[in-house]
Rosetta silent file (secondary structure, phi, psi, omega in degrees, C-alpha in Angstrom):
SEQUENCE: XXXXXXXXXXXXXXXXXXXXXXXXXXXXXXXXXXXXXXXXXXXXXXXXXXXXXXXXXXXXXXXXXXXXXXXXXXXXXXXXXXXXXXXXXXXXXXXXXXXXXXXXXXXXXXXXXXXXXXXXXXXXXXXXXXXXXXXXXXXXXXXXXXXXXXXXXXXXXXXXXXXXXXXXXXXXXXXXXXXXXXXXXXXXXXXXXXXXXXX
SCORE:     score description
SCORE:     0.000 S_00000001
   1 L     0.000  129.476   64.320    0.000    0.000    0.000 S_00000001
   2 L    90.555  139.476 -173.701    0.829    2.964   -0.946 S_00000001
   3 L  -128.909  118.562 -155.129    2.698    5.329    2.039 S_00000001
   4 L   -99.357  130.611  146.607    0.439    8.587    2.792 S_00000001
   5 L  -162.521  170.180 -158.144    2.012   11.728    4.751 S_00000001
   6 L    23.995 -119.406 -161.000    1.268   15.258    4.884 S_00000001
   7 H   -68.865  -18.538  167.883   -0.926   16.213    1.666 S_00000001
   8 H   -69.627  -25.570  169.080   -1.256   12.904    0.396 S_00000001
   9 H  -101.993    8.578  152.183   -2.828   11.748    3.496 S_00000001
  10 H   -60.719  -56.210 -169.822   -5.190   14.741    3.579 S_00000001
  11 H   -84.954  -61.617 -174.694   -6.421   14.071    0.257 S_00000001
  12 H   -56.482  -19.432  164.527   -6.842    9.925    0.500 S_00000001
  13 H   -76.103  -21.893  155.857   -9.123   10.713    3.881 S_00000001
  14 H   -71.072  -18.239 -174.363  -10.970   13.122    2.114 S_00000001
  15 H   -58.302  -61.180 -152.328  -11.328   10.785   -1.106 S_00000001
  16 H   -55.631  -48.980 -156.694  -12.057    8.198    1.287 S_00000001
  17 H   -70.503  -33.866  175.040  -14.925   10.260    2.813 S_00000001
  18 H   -89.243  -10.743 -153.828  -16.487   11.076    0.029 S_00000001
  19 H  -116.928  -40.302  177.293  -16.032    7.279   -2.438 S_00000001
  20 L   -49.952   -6.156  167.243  -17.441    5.713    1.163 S_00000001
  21 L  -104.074   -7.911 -173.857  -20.520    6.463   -0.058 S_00000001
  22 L  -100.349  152.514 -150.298  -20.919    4.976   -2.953 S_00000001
  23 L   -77.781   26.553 -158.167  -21.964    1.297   -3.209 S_00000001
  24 L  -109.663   83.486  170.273  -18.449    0.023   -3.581 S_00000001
  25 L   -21.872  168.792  125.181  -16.356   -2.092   -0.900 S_00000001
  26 H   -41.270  -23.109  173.060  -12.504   -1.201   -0.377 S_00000001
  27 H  -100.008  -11.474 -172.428  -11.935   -4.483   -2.125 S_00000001
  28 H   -86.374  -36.447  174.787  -14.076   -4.386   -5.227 S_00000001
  29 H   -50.777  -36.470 -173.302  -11.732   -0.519   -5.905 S_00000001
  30 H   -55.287  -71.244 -165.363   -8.876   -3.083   -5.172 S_00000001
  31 H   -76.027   -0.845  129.585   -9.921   -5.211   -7.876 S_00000001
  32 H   -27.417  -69.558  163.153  -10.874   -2.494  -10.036 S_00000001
  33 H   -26.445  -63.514  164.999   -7.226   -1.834   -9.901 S_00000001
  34 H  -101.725    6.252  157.141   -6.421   -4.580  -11.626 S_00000001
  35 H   -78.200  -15.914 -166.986   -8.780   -4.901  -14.260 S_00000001
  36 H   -80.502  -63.263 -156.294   -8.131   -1.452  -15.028 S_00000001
  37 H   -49.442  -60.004  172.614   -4.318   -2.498  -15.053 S_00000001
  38 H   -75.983   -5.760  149.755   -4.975   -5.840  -17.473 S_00000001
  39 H   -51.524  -73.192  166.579   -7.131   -3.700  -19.692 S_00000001
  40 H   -24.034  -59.693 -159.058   -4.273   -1.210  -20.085 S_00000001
  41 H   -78.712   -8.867 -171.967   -1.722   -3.947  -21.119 S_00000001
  42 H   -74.181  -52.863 -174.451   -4.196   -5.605  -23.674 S_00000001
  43 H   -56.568  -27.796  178.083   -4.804   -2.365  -24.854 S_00000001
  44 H   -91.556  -36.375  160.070   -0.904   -1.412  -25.347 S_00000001
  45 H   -61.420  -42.400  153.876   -0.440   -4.803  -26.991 S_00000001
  46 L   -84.722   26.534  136.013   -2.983   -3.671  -29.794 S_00000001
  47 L    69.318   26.636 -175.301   -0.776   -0.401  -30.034 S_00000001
  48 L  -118.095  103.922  176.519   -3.898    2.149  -28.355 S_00000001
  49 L   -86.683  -72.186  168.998   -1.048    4.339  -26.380 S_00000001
  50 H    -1.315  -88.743 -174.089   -4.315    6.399  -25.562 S_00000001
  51 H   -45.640  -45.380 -143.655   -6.465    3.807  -23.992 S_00000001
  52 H   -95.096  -16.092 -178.110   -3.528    2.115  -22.395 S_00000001
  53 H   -94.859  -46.373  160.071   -2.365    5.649  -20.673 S_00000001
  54 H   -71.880   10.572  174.059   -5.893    5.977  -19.329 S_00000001
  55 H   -86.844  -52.350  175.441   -6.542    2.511  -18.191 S_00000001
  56 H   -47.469  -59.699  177.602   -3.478    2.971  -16.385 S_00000001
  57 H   -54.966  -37.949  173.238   -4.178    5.974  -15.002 S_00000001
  58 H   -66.475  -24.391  178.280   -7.604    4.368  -13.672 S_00000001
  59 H   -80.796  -40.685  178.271   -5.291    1.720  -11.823 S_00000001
  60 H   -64.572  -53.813  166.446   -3.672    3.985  -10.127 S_00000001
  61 H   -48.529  -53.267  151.338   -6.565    5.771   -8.862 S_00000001
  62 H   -60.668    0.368  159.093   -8.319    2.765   -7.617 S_00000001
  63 H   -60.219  -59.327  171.098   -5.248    1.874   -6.164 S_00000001
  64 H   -52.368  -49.057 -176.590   -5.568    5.143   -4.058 S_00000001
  65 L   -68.932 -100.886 -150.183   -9.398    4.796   -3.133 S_00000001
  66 L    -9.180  -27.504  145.158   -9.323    1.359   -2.106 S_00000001
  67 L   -63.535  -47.865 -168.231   -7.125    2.181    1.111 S_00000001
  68 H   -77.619   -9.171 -160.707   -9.032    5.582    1.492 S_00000001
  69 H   -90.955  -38.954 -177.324  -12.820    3.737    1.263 S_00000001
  70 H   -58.680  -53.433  178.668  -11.167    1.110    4.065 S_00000001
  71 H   -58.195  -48.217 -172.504  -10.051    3.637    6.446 S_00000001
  72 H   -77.829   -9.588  168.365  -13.181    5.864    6.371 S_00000001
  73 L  -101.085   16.111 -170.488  -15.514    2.928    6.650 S_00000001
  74 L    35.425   51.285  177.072  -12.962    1.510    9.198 S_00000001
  75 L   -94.098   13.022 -169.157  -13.191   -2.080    7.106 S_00000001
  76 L   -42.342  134.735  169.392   -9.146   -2.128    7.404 S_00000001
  77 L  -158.149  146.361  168.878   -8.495   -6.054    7.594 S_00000001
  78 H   -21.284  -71.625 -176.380   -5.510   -8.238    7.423 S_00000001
  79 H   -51.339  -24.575 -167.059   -7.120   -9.967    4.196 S_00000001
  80 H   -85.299  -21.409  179.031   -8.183   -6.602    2.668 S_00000001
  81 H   -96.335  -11.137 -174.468   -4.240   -5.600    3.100 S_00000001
  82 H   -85.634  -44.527  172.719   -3.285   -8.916    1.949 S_00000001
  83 H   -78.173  -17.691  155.082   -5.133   -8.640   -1.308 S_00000001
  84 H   -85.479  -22.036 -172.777   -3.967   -5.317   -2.206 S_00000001
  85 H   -54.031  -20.376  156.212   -0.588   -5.753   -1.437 S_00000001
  86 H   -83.630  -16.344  179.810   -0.894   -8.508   -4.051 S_00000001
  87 H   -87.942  -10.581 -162.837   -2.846   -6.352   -6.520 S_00000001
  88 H   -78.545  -67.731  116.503   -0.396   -3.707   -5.947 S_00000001
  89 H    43.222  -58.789  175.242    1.965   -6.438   -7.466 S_00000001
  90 H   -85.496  -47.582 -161.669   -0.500   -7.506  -10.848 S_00000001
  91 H   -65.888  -51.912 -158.107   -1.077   -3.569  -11.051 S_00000001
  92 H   -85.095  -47.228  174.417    2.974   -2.854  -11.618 S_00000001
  93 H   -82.969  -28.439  170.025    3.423   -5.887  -13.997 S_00000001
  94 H   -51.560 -108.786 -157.986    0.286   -5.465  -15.851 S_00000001
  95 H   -58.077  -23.381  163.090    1.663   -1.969  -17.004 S_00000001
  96 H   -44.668  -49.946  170.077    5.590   -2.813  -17.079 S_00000001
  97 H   -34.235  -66.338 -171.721    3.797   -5.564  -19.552 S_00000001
  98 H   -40.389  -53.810 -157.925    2.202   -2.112  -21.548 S_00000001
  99 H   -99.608   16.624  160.702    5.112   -0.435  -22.041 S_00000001
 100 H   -91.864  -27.269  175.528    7.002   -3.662  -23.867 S_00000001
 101 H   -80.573  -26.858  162.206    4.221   -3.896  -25.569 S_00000001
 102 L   -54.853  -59.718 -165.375    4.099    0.273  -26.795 S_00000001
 103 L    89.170  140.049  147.888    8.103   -0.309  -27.037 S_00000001
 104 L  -117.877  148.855 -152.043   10.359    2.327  -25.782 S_00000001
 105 L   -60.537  169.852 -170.303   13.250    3.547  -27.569 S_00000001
 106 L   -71.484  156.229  158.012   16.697    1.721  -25.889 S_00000001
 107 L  -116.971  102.774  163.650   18.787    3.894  -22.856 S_00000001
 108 L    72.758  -72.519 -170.036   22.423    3.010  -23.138 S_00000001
 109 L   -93.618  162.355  155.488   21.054   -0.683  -22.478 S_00000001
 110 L   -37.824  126.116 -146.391   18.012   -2.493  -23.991 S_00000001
 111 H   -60.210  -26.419  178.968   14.652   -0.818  -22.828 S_00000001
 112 H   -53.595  -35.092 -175.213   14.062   -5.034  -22.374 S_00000001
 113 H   -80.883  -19.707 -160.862   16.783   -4.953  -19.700 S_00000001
 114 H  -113.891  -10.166  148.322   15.781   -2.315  -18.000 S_00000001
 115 H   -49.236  -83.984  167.533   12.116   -3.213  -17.970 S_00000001
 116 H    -2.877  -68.024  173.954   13.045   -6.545  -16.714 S_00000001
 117 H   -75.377    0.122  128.265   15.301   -4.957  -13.505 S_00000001
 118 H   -25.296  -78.177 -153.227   11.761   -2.978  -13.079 S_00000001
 119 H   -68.739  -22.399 -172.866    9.940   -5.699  -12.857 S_00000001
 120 H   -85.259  -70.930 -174.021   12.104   -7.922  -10.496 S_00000001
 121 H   -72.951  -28.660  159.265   13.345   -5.128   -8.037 S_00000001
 122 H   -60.398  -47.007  161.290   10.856   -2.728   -8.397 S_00000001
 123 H   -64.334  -46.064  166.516    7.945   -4.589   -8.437 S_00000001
 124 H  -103.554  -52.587 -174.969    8.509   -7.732   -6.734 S_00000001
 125 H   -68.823  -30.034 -178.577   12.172   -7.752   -4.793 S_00000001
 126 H   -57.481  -76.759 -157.258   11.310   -4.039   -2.559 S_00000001
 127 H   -57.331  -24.898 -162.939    8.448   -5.951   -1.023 S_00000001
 128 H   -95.929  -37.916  169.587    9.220   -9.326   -0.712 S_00000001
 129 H   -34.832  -36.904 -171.618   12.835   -7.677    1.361 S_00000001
 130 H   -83.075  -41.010  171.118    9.806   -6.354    3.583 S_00000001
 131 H   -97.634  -15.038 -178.533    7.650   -9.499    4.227 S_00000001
 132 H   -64.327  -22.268 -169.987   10.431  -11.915    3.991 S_00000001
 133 H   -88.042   23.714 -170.761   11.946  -10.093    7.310 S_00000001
 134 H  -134.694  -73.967 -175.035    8.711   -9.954    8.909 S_00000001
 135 H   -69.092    1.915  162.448    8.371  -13.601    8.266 S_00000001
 136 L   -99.876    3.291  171.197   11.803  -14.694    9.728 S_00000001
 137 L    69.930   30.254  172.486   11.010  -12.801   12.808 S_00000001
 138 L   -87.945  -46.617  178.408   14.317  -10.433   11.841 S_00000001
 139 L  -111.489  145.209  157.677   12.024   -7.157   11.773 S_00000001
 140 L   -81.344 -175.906  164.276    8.689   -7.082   13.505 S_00000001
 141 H   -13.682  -88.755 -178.777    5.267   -5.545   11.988 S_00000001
 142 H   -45.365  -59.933  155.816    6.428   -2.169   12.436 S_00000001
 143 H   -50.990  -52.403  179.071    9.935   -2.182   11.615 S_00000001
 144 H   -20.493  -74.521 -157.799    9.012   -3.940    8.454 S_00000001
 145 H   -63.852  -62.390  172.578    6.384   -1.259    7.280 S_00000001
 146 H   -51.091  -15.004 -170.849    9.311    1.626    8.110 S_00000001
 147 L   -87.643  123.401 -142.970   12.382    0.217    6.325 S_00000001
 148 L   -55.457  155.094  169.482   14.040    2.964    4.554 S_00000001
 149 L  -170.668  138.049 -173.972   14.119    3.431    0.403 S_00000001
 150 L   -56.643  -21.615 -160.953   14.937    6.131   -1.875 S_00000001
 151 L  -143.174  101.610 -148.528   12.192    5.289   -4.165 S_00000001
 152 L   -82.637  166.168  156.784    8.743    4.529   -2.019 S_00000001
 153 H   -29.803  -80.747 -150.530    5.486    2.367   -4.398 S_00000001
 154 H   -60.887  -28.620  177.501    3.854    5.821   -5.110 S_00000001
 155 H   -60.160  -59.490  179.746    6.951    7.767   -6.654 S_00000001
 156 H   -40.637  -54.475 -163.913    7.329    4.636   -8.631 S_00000001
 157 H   -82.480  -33.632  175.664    4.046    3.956   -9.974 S_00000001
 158 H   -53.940  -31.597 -145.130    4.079    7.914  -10.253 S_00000001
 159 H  -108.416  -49.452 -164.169    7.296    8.224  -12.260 S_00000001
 160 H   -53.403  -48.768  168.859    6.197    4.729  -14.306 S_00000001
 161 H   -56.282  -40.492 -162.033    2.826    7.030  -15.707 S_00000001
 162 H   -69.563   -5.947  148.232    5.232    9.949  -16.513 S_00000001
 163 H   -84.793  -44.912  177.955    6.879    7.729  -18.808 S_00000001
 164 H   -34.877  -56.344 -158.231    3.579    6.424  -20.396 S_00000001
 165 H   -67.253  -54.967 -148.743    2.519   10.150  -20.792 S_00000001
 166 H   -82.348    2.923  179.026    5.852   11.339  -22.314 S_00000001
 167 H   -46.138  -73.034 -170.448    5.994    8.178  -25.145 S_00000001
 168 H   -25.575  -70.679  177.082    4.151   10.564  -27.868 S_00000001
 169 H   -25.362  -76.315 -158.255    6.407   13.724  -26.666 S_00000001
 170 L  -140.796  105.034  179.701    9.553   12.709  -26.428 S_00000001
 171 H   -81.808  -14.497 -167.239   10.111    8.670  -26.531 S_00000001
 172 H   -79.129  -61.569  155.934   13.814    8.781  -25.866 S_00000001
 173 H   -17.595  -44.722 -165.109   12.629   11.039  -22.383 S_00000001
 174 H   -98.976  -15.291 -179.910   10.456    7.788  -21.376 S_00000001
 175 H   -74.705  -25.730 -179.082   13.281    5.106  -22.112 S_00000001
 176 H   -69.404  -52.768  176.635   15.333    7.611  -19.701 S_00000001
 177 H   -39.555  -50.973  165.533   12.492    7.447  -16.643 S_00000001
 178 H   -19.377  -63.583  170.371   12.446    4.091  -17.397 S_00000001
 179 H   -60.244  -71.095  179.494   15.750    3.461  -17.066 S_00000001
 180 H   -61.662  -37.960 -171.294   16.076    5.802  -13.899 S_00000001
 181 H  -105.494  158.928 -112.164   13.144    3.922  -11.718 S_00000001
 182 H    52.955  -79.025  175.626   15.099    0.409  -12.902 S_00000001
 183 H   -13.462  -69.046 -158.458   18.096    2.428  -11.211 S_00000001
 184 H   -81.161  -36.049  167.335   16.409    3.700   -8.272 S_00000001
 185 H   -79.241  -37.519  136.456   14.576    0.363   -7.719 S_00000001
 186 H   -31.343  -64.656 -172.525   17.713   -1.587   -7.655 S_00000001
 187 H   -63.407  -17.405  163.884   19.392    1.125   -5.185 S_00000001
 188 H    -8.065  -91.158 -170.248   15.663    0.319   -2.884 S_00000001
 189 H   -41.221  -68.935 -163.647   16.357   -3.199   -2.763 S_00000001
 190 H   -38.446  -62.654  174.240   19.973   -2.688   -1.632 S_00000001
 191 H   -31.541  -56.496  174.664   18.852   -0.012    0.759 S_00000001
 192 H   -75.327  -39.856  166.874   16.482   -2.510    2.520 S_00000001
 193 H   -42.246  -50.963 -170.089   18.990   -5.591    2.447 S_00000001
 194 H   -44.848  -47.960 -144.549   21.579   -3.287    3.842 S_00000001
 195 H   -79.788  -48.270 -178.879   19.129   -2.031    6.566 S_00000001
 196 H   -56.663  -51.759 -133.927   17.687   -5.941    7.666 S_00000001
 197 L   -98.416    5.295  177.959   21.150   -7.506    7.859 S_00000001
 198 L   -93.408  -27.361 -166.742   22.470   -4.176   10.127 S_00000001
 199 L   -74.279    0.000    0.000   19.035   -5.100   12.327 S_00000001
């Protein structure tokens, strides 16, 4: 989930306050998320940059409610944190998926390599550094949730649209963001190894 502080955690409790009314668990936004997500990449494999930038953009946003509609109806639950933290997960490879299938021009290395180190450390290796040390009883709960990283979910999945949006513009511009959250996702992972095995 997603890490809220100062104006970002203004705005998901008002979101929350207001989407809590409408006839929609916190888990059906969750899974919202990802249909919105596997829509997107179907849509970027049949070459609709359009569709596939707004599908995307709807996964992120149901990404967002789905935490704010839990807290304000105070439905918070293990399982409800367990399934997004896996949809967060389908959400990030679903569009890494998009933007091999748009193609982005190469940065120094193949945009394939640098997807790839996306998809492993950014997507998959930050988090599993987080529950594996929670589940060897190295970090508790808390520590877990706290363990430091240059480059948090939301900057990612933030930085991840701003390559989507900039394909049209400037595609060489989106192989570099690309390329830079690969980077950035890699130094994460270190960042959290470093931090458990110091614990």
């Amino acid at each position: 989930m997603l890490k809220y502080t100062g104006i970002a955690n203004g705005a998901s409790a008002a979101a929350g306050m207001v989407l809590a009314k409408l006839p929609l668990d916190p888990n059906h936004w969750t899974v919202l998320s990802v249909v919105s997500a596997m829509a997107g990449a179907w849509a970027a494999y049949n070459a609709s940059l359009a569709l596939f930038a707004a599908l995307a953009a709807l996964a992120f946003v149901c990404d967002f409610f789905d935490g704010a509609v839990a807290r304000a109806r105070k439905k918070e639950s293990r399982k409800g944190a367990f399934l997004d933290g896996v949809s967060d997960r389908l959400v990030e490879a679903a569009i890494i998926a998009g933007l091999y299938f748009i193609g982005i021009p190469d940065f120094v290395l193949p945009s394939m390599v640098w997807l790839f180190l996306l998809l492993v450390f950014g997507t998959f290796m930050t988090s599993f550094v987080k529950a594996y040390s929670q589940h060897t009883g190295v970090l508790d709960h808390k520590q877990a949730r706290s363990l430091p990283g240059i480059l948090e979910r939301g900057e990612r999945v933030g930085l991840l649209f701003m390559a989507i949006v900039a394909i049209p513009i400037n595609a060489s511009l989106a192989g570099g963001i690309v390329a830079l959250v690969a980077v950035l996702s890699f130094v994460t992972f270190a960042q959290r190894v470093a931090h458990v095995m110091k614990s």
